[in-house]
C-alpha positions in Angstrom: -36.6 -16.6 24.6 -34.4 -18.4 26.8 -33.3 -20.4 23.5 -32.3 -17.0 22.2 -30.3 -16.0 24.7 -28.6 -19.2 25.2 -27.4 -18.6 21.2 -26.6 -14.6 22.1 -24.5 -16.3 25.0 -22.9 -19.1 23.1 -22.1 -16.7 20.7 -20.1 -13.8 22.3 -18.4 -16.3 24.7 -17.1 -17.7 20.9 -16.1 -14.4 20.0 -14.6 -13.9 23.1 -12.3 -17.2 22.9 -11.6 -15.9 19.4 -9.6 -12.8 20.9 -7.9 -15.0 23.4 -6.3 -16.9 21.3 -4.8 -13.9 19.5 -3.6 -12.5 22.9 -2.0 -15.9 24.1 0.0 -16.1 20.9 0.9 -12.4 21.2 -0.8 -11.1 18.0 -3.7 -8.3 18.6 -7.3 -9.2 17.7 -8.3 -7.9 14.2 -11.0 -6.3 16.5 -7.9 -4.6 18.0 -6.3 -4.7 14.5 -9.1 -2.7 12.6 -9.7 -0.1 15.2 -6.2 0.8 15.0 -5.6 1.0 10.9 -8.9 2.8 11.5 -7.5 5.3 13.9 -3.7 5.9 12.6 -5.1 5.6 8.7 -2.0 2.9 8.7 -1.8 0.5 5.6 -4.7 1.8 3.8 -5.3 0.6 0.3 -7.1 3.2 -1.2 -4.5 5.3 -3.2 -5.7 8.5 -3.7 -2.0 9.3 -5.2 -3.1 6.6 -8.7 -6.3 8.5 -8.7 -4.0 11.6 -9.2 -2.1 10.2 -11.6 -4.8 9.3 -13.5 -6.3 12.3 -14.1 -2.8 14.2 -14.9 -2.1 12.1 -17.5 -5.9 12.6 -19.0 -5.3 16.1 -18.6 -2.3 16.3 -19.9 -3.4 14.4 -23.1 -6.1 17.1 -23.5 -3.6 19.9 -23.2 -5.2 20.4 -19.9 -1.5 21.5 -18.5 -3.2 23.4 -15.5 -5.2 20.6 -14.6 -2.2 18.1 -15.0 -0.2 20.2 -12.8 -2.2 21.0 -9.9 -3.0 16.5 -9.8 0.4 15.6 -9.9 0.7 18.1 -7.1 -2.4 16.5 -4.9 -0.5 13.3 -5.5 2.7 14.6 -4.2 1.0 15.3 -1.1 0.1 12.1 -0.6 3.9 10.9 -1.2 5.2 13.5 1.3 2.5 12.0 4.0 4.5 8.9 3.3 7.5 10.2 3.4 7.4 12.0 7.4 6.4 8.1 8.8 9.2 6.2 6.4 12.4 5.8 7.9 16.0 5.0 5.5 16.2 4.4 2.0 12.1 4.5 2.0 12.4 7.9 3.5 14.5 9.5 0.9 13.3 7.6 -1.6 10.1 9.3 -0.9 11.2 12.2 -0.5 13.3 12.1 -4.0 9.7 11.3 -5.7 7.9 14.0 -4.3 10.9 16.6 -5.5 10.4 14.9 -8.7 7.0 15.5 -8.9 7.0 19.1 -8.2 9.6 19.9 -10.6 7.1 17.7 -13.4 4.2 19.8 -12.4 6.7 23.2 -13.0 7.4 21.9 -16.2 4.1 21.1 -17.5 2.9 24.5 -16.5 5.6 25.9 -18.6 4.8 24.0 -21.3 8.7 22.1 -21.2 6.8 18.9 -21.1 5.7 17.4 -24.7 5.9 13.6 -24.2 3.3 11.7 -21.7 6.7 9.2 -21.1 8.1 12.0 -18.6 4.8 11.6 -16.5 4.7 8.4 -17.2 8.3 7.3 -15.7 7.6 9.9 -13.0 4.7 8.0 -11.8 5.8 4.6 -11.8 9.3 6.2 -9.4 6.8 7.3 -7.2 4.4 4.3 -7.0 7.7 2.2 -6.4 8.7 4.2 -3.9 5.6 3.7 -2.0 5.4 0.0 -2.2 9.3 0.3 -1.0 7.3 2.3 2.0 4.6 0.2 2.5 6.8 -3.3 2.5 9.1 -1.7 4.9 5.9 -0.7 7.2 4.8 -3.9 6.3 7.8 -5.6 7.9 7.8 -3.9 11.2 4.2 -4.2 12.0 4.5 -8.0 11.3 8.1 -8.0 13.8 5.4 -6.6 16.3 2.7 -9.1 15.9 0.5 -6.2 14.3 -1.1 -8.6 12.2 -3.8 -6.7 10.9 -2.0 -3.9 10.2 0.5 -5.6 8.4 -1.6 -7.1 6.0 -3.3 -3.5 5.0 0.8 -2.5 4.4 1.8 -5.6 2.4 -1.4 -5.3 0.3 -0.9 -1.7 -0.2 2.7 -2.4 -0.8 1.2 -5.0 -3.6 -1.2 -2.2 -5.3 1.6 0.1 -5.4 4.5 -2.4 -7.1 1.4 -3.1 -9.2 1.0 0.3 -10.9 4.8 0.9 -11.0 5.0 -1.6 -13.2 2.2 -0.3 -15.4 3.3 3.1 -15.5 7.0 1.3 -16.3 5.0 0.5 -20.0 5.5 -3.3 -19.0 3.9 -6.4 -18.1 4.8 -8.0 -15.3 5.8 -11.6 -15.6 4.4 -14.6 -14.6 6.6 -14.9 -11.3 5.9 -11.2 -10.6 1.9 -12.0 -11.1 2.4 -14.8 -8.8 4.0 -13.0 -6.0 1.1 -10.2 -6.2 -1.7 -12.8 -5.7 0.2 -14.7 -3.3 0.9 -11.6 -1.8 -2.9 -10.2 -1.8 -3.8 -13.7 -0.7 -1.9 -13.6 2.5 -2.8 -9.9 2.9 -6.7 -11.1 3.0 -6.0 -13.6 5.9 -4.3 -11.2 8.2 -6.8 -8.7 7.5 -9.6 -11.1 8.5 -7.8 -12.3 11.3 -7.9 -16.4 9.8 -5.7 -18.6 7.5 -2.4 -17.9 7.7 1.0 -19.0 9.2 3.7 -17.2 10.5 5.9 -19.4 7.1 3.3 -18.1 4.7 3.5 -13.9 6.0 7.6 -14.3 6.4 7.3 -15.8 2.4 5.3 -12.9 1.2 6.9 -10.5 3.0 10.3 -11.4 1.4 9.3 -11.8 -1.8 7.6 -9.1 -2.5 10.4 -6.5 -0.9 12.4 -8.8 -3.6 10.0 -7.8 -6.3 9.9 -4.4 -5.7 14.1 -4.2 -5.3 13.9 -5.5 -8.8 12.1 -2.7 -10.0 15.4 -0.7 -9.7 
């Protein structure tokens, strides 16, 4: 028993010296860090705006036009929430997507819309406009020493340069491919708190806002 407790001991004075360090070089503790993605729904991966788009386009290849419009709707949603936390060029950026989208979903319910290209190029807009948002959030949160948090945003802000450029109808290149994983990579560390260097986060951050200007 008294073994046991010793390891109980050993172990949360560990965890303990773990969080320390993260307060004496001014970053929070992921402990600190989860709790407050968790509570502010900051950075989170999940895009429930691709899941969306998804099912428009299915929809809309069925001649489901009712269906297509009312998910390209939910999505647009989801780019507004964006849009009332972005500040700048993100903001109205943002903003311009979600205009666009509503005035797609209009069109499909009147049957103007006969080519999959116009959702198509509408989606990818508003998938780059989010990574625009995300890398932007990204930046800041890493300015404050919101480690944690900025990981969550610079993966997100991966995920959604990612589908732009699959919605664009093109590949990305092998220096693209490379910035996403190096990107993700980085992402992972700050998330879990162990890894990385302040070079490595100000490298990823860069390049992928460079990647996503490229976009257009």
């Amino acid at each position: 028993m008294e073994k046991r407790i010793a390891m109980v001991t050993a172990f949360f004075m560990a965890f303990v010296a773990a969080g320390a360090v993260y307060v004496d070089k001014g970053f929070s503790s992921p402990q600190e860090d989860k709790a407050q993605v968790a509570a502010t729904g900051a950075g989170m991966e999940a895009d429930a705006a691709e899941t969306n788009f998804q099912k428009a386009h299915s929809s809309f290849m069925k001649n489901d036009l009712k269906s297509a419009a009312s998910e390209i709707r939910e999505a647009e949603s989801e780019v507004k929430k964006g849009s009332e936390n972005a500040t700048g060029k993100a903001a109205r950026d943002l903003k311009s997507s979600a205009a666009d989208l509503e005035s797609l979903a209009k069109k499909i319910e009147s049957g103007a819309v006969t080519s999959a290209k116009d959702l198509e190029k509408a989606f990818s807009r508003s998938h780059r406009a989010l990574a625009e948002y995300y890398h932007q959030s990204a930046s800041e949160d890493w300015a404050k020493k919101d480690a944690g948090k900025a990981g969550h945003e610079l993966k997100a802000a991966a995920d959604h340069l990612d589908n732009a450029i699959a919605w664009s109808g093109h590949e990305a290149n092998s220096g693209t491919k490379e910035v996403l994983k190096g990107t993700r990579d980085v992402a992972d560390k700050l998330i879990e708190g162990a890894g990385w260097s302040a070079g490595e986060v100000g490298k990823a951050v860069k390049d992928i806002g460079h990647e996503i200007r490229s976009l257009g």
